[in-house]
Backbone as a printed PyTorch tensor [residue, N CA C, xyz], in Angstrom:
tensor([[[ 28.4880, -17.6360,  44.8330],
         [ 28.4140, -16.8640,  43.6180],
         [ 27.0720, -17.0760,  42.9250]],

        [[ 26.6690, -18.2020,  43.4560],
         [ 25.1040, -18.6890,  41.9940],
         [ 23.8140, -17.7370,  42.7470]],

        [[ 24.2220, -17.7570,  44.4490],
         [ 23.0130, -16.9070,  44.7100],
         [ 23.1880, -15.0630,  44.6720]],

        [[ 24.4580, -15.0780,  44.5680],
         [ 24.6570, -13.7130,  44.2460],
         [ 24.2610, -13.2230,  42.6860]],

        [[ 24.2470, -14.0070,  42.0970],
         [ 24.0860, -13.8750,  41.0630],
         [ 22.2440, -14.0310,  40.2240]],

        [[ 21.9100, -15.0180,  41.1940],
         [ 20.6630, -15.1890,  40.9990],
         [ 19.6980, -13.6810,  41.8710]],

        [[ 20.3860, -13.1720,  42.5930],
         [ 19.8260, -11.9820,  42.9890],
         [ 20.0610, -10.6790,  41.9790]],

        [[ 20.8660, -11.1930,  41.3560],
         [ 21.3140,  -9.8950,  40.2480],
         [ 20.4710,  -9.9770,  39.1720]],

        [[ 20.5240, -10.3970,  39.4100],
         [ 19.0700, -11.0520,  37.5870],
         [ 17.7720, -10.5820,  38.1880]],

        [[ 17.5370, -11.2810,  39.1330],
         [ 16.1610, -10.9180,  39.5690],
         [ 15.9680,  -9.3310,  40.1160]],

        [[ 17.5020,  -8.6500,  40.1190],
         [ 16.7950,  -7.3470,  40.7500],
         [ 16.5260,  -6.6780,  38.7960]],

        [[ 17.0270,  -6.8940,  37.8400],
         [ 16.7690,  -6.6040,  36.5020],
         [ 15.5070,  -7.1530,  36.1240]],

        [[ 15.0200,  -8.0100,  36.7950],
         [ 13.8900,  -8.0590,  36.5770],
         [ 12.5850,  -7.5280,  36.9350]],

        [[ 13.0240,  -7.0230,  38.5400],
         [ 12.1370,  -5.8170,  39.4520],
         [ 12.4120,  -4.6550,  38.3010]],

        [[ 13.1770,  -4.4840,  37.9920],
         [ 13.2260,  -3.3360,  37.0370],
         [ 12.8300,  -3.0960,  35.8900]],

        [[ 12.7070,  -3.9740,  35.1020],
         [ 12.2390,  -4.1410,  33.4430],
         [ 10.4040,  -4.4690,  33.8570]],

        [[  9.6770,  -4.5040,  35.4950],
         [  8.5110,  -5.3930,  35.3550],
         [  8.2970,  -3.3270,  35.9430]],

        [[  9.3770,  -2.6780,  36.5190],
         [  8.7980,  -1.6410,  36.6940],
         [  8.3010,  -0.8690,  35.6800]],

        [[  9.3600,  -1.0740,  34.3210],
         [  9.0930,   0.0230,  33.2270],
         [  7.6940,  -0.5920,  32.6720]],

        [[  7.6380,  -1.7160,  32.7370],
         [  6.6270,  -1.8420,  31.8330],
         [  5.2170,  -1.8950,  32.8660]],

        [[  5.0190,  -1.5570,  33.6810],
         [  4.5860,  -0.8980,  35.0850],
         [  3.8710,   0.4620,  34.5010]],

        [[  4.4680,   1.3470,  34.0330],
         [  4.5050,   2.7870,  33.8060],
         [  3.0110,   3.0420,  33.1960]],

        [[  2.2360,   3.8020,  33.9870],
         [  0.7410,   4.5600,  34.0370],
         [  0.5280,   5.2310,  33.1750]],

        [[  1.7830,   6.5780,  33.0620],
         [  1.6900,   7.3400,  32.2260],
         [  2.0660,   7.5120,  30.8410]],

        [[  2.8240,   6.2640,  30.5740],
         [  3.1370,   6.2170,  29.4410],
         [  3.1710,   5.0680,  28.4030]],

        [[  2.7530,   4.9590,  27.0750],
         [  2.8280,   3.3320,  26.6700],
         [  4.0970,   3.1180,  26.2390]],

        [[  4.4560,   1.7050,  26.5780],
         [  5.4430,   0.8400,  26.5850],
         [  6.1630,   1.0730,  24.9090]],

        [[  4.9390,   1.0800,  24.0410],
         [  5.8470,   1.5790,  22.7190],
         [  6.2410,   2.5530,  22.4540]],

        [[  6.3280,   3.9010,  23.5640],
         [  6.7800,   5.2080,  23.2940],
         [  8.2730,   5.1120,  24.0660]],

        [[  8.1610,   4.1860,  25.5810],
         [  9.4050,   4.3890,  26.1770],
         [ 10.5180,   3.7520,  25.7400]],

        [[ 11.3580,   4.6030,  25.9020],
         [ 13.1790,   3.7980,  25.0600],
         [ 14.4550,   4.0390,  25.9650]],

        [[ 13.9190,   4.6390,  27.2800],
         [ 14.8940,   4.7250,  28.1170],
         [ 14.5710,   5.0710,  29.6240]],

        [[ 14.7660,   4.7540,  30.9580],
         [ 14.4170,   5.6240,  32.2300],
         [ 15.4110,   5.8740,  32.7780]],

        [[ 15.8410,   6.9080,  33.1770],
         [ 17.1710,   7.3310,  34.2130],
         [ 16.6230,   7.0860,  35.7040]],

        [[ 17.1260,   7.0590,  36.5340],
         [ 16.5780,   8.0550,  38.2780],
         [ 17.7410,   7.5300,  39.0380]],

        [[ 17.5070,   7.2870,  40.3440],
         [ 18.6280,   7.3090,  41.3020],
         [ 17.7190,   6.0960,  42.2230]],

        [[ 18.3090,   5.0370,  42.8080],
         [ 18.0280,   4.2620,  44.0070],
         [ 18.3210,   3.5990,  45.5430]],

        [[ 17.6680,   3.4400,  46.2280],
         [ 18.0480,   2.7710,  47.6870],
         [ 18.0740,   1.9020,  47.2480]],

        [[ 18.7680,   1.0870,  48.2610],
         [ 18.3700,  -0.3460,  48.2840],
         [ 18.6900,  -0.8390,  50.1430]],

        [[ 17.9670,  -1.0500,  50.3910],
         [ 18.6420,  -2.3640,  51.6100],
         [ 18.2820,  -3.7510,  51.6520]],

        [[ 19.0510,  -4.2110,  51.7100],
         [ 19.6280,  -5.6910,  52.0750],
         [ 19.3020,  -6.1090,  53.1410]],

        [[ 18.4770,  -6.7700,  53.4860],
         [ 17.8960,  -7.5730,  55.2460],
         [ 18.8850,  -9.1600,  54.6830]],

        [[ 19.4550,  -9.4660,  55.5900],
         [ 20.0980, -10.9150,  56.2120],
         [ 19.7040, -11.3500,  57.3260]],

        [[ 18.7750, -12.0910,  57.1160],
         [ 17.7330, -13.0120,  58.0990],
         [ 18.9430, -13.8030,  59.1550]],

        [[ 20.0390, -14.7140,  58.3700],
         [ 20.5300, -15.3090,  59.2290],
         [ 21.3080, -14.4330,  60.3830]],

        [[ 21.8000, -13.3570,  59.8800],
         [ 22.4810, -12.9280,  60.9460],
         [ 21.9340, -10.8510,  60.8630]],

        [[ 20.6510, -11.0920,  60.5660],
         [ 20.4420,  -9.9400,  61.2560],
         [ 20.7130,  -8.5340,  61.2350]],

        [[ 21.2470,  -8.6540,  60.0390],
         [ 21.9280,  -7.2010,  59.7210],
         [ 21.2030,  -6.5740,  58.2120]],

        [[ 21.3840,  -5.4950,  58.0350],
         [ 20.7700,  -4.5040,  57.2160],
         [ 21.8400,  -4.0700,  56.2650]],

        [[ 22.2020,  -4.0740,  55.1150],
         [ 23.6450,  -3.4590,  54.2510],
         [ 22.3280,  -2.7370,  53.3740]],

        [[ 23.0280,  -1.1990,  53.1990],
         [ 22.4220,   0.0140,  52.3610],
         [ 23.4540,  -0.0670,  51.0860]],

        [[ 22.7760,   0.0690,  50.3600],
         [ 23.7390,   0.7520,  49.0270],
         [ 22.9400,   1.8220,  48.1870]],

        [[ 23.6320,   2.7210,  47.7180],
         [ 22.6680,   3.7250,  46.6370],
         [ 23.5370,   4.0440,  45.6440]],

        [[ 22.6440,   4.3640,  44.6610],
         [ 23.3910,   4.8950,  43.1180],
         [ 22.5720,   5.0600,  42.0710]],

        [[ 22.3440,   5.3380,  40.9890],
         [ 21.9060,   5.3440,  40.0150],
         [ 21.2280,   4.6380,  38.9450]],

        [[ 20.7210,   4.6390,  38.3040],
         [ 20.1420,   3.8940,  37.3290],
         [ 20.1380,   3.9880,  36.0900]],

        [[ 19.7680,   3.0730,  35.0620],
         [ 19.4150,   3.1730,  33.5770],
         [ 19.3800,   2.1600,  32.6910]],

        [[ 17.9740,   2.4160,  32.4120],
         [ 17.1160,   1.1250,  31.7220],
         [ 17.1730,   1.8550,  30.2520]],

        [[ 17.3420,   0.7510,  29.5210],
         [ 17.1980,   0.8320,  28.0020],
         [ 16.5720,  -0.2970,  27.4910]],

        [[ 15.6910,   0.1980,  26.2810],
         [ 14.9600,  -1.0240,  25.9310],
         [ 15.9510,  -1.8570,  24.9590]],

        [[ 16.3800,  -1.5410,  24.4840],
         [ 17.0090,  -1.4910,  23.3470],
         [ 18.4150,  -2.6460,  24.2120]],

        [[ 18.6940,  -2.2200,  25.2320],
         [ 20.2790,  -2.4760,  25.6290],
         [ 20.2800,  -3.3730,  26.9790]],

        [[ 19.3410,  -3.2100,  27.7660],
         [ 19.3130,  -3.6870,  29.2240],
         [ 19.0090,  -2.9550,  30.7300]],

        [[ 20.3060,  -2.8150,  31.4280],
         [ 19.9610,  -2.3940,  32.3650],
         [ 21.4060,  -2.1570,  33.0750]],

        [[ 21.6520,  -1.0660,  33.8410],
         [ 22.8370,  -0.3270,  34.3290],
         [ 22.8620,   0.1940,  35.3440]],

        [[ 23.3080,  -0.8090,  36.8630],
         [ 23.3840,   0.2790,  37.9190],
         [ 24.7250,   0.7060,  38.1570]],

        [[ 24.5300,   1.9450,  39.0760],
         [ 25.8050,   3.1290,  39.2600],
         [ 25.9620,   2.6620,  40.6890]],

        [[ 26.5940,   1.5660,  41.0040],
         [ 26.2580,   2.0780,  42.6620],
         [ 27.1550,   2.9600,  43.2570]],

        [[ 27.4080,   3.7100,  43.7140],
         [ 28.2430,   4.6710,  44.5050],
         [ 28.2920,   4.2290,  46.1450]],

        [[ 27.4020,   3.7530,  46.7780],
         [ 27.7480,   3.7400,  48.2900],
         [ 26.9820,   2.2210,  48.4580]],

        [[ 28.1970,   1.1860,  49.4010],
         [ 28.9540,   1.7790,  50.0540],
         [ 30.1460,   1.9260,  49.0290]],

        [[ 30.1450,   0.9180,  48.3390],
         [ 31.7580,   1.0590,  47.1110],
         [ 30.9000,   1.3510,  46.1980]],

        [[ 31.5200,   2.1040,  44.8830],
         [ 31.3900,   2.1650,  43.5360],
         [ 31.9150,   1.0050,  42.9290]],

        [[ 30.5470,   0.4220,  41.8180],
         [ 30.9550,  -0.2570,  40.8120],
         [ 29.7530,  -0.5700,  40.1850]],

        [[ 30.0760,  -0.7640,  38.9220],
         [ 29.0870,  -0.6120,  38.1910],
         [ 28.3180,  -2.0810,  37.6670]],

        [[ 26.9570,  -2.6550,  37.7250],
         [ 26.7250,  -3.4400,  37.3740],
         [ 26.0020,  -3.5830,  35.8320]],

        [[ 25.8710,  -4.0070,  34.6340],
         [ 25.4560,  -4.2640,  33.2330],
         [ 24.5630,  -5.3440,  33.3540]],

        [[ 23.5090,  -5.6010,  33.1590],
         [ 23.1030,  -6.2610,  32.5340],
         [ 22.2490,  -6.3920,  31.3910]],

        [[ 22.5120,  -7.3920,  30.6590],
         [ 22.1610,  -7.7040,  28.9700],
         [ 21.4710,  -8.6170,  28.9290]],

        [[ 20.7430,  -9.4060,  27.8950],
         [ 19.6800, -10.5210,  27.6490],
         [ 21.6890, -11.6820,  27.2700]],

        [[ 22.9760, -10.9020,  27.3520],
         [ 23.8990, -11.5440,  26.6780],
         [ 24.5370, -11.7430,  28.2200]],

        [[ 24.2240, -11.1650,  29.2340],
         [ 25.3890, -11.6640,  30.4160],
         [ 24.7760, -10.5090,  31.2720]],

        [[ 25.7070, -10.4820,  32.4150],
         [ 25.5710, -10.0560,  33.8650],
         [ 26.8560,  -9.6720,  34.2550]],

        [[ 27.5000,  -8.2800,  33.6740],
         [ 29.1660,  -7.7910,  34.4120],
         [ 28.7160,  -7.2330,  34.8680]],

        [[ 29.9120,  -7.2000,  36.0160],
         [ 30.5010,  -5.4900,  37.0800],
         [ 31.6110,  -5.1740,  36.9710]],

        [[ 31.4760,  -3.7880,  36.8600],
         [ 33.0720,  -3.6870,  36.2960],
         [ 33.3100,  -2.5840,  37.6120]],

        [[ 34.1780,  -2.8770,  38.3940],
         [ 34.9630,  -2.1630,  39.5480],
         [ 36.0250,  -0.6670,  39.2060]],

        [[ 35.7640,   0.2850,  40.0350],
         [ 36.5220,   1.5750,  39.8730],
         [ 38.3270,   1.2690,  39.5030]],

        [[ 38.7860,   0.2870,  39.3380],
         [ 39.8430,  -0.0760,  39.0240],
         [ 39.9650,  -0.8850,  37.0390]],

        [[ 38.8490,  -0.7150,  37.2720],
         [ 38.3310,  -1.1940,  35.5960],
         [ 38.0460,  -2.9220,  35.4840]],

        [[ 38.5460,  -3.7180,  36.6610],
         [ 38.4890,  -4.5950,  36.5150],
         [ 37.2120,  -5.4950,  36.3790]],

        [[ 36.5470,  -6.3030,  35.8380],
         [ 35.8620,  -6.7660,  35.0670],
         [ 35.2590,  -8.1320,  35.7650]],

        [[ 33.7910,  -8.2800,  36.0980],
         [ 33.9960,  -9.8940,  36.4230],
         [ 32.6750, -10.0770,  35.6590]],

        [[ 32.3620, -10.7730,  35.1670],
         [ 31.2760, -11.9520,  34.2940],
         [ 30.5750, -12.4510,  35.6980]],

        [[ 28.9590, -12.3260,  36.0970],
         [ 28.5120, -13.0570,  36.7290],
         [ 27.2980, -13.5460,  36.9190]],

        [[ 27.4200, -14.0170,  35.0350],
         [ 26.4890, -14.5020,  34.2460],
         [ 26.3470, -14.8940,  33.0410]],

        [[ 26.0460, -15.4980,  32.0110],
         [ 25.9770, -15.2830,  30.9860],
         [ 25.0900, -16.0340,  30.0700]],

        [[ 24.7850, -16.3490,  28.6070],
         [ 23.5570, -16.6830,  28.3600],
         [ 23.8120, -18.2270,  28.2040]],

        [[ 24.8960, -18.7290,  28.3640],
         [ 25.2260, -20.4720,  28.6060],
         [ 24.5190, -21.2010,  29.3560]],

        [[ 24.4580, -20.6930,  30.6540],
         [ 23.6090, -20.7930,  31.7070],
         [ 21.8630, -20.6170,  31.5220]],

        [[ 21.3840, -22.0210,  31.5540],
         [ 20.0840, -22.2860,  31.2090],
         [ 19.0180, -21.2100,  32.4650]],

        [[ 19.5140, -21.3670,  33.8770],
         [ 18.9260, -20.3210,  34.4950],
         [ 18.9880, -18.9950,  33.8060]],

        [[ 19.8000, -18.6620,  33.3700],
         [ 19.9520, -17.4260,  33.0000],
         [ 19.0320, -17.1250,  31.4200]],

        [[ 19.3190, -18.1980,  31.0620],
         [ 18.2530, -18.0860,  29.3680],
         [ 16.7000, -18.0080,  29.8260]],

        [[ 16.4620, -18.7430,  30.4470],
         [ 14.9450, -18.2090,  31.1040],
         [ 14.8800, -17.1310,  32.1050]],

        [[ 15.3820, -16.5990,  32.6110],
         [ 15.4890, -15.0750,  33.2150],
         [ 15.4630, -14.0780,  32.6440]],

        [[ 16.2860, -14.6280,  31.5700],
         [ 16.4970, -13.3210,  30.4850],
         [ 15.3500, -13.5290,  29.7560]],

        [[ 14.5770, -14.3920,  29.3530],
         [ 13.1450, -14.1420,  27.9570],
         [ 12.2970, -13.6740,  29.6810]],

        [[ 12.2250, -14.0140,  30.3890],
         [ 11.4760, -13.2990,  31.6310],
         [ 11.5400, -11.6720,  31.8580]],

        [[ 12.7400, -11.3800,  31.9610],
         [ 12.8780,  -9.6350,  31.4830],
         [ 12.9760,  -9.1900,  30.7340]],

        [[ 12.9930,  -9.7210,  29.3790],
         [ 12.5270,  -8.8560,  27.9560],
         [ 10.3870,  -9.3340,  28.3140]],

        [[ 10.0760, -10.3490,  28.8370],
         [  8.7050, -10.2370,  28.4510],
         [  7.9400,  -8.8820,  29.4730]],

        [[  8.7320,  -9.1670,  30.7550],
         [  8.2230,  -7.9080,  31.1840],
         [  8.5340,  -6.5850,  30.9450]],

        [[  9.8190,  -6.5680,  30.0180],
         [ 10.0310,  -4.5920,  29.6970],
         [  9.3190,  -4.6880,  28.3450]],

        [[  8.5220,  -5.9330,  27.3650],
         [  7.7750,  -5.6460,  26.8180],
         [  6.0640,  -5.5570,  26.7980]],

        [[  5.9380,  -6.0580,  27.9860],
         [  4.6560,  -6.4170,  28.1650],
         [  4.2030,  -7.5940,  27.5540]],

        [[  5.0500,  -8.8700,  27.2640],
         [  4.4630,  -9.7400,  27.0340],
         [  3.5300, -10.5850,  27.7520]],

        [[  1.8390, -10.1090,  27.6420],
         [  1.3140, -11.2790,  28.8620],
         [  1.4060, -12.4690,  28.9270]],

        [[  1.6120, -12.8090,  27.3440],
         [  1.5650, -14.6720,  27.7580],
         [  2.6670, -15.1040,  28.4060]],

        [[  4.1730, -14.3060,  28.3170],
         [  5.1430, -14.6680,  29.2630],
         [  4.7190, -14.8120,  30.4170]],

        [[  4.6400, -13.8170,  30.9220],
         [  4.4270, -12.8930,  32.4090],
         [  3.2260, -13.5900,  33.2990]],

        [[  2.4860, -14.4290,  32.4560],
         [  1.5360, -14.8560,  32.7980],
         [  1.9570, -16.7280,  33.3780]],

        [[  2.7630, -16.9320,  31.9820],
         [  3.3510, -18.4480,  32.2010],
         [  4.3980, -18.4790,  33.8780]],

        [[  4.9490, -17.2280,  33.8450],
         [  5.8400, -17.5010,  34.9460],
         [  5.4080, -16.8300,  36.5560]],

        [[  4.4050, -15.8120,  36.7630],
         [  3.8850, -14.9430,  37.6040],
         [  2.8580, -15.3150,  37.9690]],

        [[  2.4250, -15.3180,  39.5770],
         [  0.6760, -15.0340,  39.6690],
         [  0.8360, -13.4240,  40.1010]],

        [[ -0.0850, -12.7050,  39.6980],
         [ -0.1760, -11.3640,  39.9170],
         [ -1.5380, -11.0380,  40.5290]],

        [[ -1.1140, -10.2570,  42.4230],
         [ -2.4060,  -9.9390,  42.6810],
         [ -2.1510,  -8.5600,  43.4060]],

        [[ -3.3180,  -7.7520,  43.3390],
         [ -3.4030,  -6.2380,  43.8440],
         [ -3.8380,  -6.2280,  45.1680]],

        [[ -3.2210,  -5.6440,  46.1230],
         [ -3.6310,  -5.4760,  47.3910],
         [ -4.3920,  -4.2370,  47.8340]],

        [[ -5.7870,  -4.2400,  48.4970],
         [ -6.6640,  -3.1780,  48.8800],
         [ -5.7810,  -1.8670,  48.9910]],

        [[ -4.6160,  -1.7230,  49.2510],
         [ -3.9230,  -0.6010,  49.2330],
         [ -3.4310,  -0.2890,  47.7760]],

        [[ -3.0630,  -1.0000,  46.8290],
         [ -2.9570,  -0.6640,  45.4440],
         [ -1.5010,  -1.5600,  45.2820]],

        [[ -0.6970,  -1.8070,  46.0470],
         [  0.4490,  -3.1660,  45.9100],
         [  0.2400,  -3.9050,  45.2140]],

        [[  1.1950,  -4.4110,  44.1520],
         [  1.1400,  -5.3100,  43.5360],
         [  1.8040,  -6.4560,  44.0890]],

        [[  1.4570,  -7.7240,  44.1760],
         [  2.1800,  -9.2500,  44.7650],
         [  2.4280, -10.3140,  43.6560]],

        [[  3.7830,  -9.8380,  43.5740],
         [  4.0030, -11.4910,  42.1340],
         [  4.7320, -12.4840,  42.5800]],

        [[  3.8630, -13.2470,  42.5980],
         [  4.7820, -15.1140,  42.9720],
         [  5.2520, -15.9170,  42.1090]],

        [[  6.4930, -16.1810,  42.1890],
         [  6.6270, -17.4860,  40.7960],
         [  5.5110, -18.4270,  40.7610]],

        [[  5.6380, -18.6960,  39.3180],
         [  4.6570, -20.4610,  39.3500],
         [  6.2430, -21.7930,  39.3850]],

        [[  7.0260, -20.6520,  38.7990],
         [  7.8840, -22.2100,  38.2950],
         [  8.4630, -22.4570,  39.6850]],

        [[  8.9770, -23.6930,  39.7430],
         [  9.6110, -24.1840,  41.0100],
         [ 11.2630, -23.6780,  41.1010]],

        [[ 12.1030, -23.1230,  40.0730],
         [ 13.3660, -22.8290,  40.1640],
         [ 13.4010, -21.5980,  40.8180]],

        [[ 12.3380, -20.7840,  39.8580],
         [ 12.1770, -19.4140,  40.3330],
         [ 11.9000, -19.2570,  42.1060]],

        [[ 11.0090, -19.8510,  42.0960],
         [ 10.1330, -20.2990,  43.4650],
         [ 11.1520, -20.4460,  44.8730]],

        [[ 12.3020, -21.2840,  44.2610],
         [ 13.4630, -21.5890,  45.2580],
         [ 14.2010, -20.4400,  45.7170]],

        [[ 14.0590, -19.9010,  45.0690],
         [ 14.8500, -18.5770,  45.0100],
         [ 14.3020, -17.4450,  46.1780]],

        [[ 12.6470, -16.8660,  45.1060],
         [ 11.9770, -15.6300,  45.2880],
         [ 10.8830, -16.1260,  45.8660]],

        [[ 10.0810, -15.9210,  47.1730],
         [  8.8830, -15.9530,  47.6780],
         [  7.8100, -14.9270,  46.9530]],

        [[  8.2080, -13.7590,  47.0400],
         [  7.1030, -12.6090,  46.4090],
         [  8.0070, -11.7710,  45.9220]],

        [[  7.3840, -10.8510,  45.2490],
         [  8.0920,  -9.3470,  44.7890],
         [  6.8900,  -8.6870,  44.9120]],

        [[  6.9010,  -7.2370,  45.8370],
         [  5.4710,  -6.4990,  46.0870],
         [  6.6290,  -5.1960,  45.5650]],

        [[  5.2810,  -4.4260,  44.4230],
         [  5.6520,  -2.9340,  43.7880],
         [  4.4430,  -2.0390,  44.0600]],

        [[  4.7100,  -0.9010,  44.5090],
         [  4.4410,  -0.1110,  45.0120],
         [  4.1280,   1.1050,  44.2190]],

        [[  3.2840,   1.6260,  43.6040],
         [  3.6600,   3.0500,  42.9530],
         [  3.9180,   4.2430,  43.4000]],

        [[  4.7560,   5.1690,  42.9570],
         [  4.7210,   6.4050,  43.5060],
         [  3.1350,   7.1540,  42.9000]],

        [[  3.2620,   8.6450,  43.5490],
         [  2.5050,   9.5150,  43.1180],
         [  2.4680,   9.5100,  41.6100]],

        [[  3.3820,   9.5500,  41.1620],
         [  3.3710,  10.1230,  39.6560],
         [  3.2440,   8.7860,  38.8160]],

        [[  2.4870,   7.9880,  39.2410],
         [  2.3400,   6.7400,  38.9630],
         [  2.9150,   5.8140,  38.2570]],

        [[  4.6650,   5.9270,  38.7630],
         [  5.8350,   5.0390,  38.3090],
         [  6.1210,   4.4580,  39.6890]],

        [[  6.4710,   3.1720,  39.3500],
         [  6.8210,   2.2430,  40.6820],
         [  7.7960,   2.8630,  41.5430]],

        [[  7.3500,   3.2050,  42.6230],
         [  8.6720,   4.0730,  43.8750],
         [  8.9320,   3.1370,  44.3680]],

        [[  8.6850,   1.6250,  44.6470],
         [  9.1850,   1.3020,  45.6560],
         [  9.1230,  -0.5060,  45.1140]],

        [[ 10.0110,  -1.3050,  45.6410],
         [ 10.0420,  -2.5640,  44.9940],
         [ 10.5180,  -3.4770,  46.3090]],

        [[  9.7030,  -4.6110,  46.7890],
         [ 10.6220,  -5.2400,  48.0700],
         [ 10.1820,  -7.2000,  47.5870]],

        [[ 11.8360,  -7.5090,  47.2850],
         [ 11.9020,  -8.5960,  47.3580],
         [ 11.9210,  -9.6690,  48.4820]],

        [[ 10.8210, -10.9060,  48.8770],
         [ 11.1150, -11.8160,  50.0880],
         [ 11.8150, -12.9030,  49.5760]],

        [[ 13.2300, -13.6690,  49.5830],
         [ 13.5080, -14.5340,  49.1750],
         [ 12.9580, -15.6910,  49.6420]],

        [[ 13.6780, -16.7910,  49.4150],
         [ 12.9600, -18.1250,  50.1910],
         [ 13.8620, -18.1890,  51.3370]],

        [[ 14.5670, -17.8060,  51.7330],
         [ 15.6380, -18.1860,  52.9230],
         [ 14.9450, -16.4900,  53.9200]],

        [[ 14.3710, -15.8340,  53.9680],
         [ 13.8070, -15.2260,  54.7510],
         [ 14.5410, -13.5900,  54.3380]],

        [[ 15.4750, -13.4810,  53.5710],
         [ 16.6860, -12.2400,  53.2010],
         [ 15.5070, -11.3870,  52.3600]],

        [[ 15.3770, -10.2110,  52.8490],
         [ 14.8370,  -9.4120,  51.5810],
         [ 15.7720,  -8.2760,  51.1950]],

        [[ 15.1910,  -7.8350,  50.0790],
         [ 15.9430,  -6.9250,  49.4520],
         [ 14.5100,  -5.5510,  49.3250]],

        [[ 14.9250,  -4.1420,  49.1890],
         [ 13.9930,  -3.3320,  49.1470],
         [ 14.6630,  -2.2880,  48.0630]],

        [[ 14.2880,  -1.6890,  47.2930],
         [ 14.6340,  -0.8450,  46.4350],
         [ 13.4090,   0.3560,  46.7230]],

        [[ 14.3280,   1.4620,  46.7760],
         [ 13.4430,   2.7730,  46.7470],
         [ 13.9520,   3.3040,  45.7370]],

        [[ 13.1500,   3.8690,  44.2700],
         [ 13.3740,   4.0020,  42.9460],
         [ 12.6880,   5.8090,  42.6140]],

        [[ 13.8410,   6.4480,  42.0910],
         [ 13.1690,   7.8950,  42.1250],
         [ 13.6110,   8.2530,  40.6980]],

        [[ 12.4600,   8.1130,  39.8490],
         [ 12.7300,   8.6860,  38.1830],
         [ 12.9760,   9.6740,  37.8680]],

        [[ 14.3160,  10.3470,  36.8730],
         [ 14.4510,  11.6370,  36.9650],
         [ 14.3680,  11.8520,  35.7190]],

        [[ 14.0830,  10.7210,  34.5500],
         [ 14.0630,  11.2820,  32.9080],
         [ 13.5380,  10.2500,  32.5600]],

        [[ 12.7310,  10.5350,  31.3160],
         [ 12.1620,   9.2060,  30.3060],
         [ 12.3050,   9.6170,  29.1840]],

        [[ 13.2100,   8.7650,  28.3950],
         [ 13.7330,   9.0090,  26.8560],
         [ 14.8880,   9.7390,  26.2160]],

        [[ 15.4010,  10.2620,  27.4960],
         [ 16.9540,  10.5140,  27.1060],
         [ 17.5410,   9.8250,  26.6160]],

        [[ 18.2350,  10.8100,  25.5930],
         [ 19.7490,   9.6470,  24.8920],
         [ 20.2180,   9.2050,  25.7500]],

        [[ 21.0320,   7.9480,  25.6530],
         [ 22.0570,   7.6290,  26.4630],
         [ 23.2200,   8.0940,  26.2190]],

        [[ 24.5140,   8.2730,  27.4400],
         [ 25.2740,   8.7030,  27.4700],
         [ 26.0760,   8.2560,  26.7390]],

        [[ 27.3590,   8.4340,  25.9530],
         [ 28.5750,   7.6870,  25.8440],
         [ 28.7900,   6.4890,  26.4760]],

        [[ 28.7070,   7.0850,  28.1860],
         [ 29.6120,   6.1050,  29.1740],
         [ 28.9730,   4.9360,  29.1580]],

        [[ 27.1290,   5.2770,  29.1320],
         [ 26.7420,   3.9890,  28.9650],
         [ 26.2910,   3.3640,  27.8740]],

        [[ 26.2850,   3.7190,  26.6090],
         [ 26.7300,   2.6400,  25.4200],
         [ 27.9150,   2.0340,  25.4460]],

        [[ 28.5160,   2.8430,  25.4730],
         [ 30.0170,   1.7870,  26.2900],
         [ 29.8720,   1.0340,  27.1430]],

        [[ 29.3780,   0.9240,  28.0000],
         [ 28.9590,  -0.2190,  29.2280],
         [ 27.9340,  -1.1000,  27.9100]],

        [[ 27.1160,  -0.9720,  27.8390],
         [ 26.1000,  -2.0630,  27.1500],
         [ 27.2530,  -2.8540,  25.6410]],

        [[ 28.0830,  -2.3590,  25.6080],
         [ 28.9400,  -2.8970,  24.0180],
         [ 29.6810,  -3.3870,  24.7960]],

        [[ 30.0520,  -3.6620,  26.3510],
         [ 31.3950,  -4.7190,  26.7070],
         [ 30.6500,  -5.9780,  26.5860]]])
């Protein structure tokens, strides 16, 4: 559960380092991103590939909300206050919350990057650009470090991050393919309701 969980945080954090990523727009205008995502899952030990896709939605204000639809639906929340998923049956699991000292430094880690804080981002990241235009961020801290080898982001054309691939330390990566379809929409009902559980 701690590394499932420590992957859940850190993919909110590929995400909050994407918005504040964004070319075309400054960070004090954006208040929300919708789009839709891949993801695959590499398992080094045994070799296999798991796909999932679904939806998205970042709020500055609230956190972060995936839809996954395939292969199961269920929805994941996360807050600077916790880490639920709540399953197509409504049922509910906590798999996180701000008690947890890992988690209190994860969380000022993804508010510094969906705000652009450099002195955060700076205390916990080395950040370098690759001749192709890739970005490569390595932890400095050693907890982080245990965890995450690199995170390389990618921009699309329209110069919002398309593409995000995590190397853990056990050899497992994770890849997100990220396709923006709105910036600054209200949010829905369904998901202020998700961000108020």
């Amino acid at each position: 559960m701690q590394k499932k969980f420590k992957r859940i945080i850190y993919v909110g954090m590929i995400l909050l380092l994407i918005v504040s990523s964004l070319a075309s727009q400054t960070i004090d205008n954006l208040v929300t991103v919708k789009g839709s995502y891949k993801q695959k899952n590499y398992i080094a030990k045994t070799k296999k590939t798991i796909e999932s896709s679904g939806t998205f939605v970042l709020s500055r204000e609230h956190g972060i909300i995936w839809y996954t639809e395939k292969p199961q639906k269920s929805v994941t929340v996360m807050t600077e206050q916790k880490v639920l998923q709540v399953f197509p049956n409504g049922k509910e699991k906590v798999l996180g919350n701000s008690g947890n000292a890992i988690f209190n430094s994860v969380a000022l880690l993804t508010k510094s990057l969906f705000t652009q804080d450099t002195a955060v981002i700076e205390k916990y990241l080395h950040a370098t650009q690759t001749e192709s235009g890739v970005w490569v961020y390595t932890p400095k801290d050693d907890t982080l470090a245990s965890v995450i080898k690199k995170i390389e982001l990618k921009n699309a054309d329209n110069g919002y991050i398309g593409s995000a691939v995590i190397t853990y330390g056990n050899g497992d990566t994770t890849e997100y393919v990220l396709s923006v379809s709105s910036f600054n929409e209200a949010l829905t009902t369904d998901a202020t309701t998700y961000f108020e559980k």
